[in-house]
N, C-alpha and C positions, 0 to 999 in steps of 0.2 A: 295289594296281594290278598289281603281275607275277602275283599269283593270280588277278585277274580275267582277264589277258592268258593265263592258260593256261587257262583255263574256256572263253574266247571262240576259241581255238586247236584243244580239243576240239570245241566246237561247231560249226565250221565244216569239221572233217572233217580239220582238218591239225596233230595235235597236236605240239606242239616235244617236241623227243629231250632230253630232261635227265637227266644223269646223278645218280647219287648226290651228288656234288662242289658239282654247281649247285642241287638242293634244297636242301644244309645252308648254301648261300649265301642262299638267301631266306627263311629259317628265322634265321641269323644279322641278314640286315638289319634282319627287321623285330623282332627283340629289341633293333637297335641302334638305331631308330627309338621304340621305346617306352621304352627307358633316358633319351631324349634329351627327349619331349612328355611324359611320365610314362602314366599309368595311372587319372588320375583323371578320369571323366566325369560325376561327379554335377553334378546340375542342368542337362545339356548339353540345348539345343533338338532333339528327332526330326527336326522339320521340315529344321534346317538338315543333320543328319547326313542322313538322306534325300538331300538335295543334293549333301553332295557325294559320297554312296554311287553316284548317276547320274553325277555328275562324273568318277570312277574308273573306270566302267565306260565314258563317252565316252571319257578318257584311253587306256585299253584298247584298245579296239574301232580307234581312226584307226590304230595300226601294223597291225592285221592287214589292214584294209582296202586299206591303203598297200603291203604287200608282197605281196599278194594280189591285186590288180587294176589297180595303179597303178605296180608296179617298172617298168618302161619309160618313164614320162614324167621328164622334167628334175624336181627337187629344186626348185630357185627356182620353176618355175611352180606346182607342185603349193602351194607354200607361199605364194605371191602369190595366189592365187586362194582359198584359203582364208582367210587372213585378211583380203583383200579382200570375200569373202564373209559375213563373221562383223560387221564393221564395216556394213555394207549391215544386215543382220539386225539391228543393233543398235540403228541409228540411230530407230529408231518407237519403242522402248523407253524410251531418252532422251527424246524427246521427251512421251510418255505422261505419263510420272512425275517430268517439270518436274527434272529433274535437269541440264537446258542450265547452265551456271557464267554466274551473274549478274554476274561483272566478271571483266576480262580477267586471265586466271590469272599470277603471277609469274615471272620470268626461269627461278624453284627448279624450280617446277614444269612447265613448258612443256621444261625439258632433263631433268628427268627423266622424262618421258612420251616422249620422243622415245627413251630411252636403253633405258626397258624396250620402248619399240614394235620399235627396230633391234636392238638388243642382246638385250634378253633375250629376245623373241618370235621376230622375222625369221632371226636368226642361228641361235637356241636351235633354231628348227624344222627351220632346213635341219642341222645339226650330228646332230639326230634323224633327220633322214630319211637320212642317212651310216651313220648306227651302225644303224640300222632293215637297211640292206642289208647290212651289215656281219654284222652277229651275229643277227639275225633277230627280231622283232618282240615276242617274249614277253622274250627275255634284253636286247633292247633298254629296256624298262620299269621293269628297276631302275636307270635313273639315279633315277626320283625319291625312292630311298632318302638318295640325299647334298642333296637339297632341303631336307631340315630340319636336316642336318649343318650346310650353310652358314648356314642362318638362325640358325641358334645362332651360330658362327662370329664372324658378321655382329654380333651383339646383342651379343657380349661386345669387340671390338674395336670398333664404334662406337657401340654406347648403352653402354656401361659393365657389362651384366648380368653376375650371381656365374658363375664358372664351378667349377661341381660334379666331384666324382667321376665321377657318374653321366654328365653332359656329357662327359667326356673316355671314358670306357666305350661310351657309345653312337657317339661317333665315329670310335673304331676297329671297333666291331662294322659299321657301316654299310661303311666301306671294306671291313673283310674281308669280307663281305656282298657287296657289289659287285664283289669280285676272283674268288670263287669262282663268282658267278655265268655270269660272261662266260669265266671258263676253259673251253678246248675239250677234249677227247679230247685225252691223248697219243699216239693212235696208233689215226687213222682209219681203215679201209676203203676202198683208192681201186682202182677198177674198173678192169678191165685192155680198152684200148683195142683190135678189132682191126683192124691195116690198111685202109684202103678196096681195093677191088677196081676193077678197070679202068673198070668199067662205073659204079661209084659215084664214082668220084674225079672233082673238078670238070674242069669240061669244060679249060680250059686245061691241064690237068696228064695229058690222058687220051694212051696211046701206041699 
């Protein structure tokens, strides 16, 4: 996804400034991301890789859109309206493919549907669209390097899963990965302001 987020950054005419520091960061991640899923793809379905190959590249594509054309609108709305939109979209699909839940789903389930809709989506998005303004849309894209960090994380603290060598390798490469990414310049360029002049200075302040 941050490679696709700077392909779509060239393409659109505004490529992000990445220094040497923040390359060997997403160069580190995603060796720390392949430490952690492995390397083995035999037998994998095209079809579903295809999917989420489009996936990554949607993933991509909403930061640049977002700081590109949308920096000025409120966070909440931007994100209310889109997942209000996505749910709308969805709803025919559901229904097509008889996928409505034939009995009323349990207490487990109805809090945790609520839990990933507020939490991990509603919240997840506005916290995105913070760091999106923050650090800018392509270096904002490696959070999803610490995605499969946590799912690991997650699977060896509550399913029980081995944790490996290579699990604890890839979780540091992923956070260094992510540290080096979002590092900035020590020692920016900042443009030298000059005075306004009589005539340009706001009208209240003019002598």
């Amino acid at each position: 996804m941050p490679l696709a987020g700077v392909a779509i950054a060239f393409a659109m005419g505004r490529p992000e400034r990445l220094t040497g520091v923040n390359w060997l960061g997403i160069a580190a991640g995603m060796l720390g991301v392949a430490a952690l899923v492995g390397l083995d793809v035999a037998g994998s379905d095209l079809v579903a890789v295809g999917e989420v190959a489009i996936v990554v590249v949607g993933y991509a594509l909403g930061p640049a859109i977002l700081s590109r054309w949308m920096s000025d609108l409120p966070g909440v709305g931007v994100v209310a309206v889109s997942l209000a939109a996505t749910a709308v979209i969805y709803v025919p699909f559901v229904l097509l493919t008889g996928a409505w839940p034939a009995a009323w789903p349990s207490a487990a389930v109805i809090w945790s549907i609520i839990v990933l809709g507020v939490v991990c989506s509603a919240l997840a998005f506005l916290f995105m669209v913070g760091l999106i303004g923050e650090i800018g849309p392509v270096k904002a894209t490696t959070i999803t390097y610490v995605n499969p960090a946590v799912a690991v994380v997650a699977g060896v603290v509550v399913l029980g899963e081995r944790l490996t060598v290579w699990t604890v390798v890839g979780f540091v490469l992923v956070l260094l990965g992510s540290y080096l990414v979002t590092r900035r310049r020590s020692r920016e360029p900042v443009e030298a302001i000059a005075p306004p002049t009589p005539d340009e200075a706001p009208i209240g302040q003019r002598r």
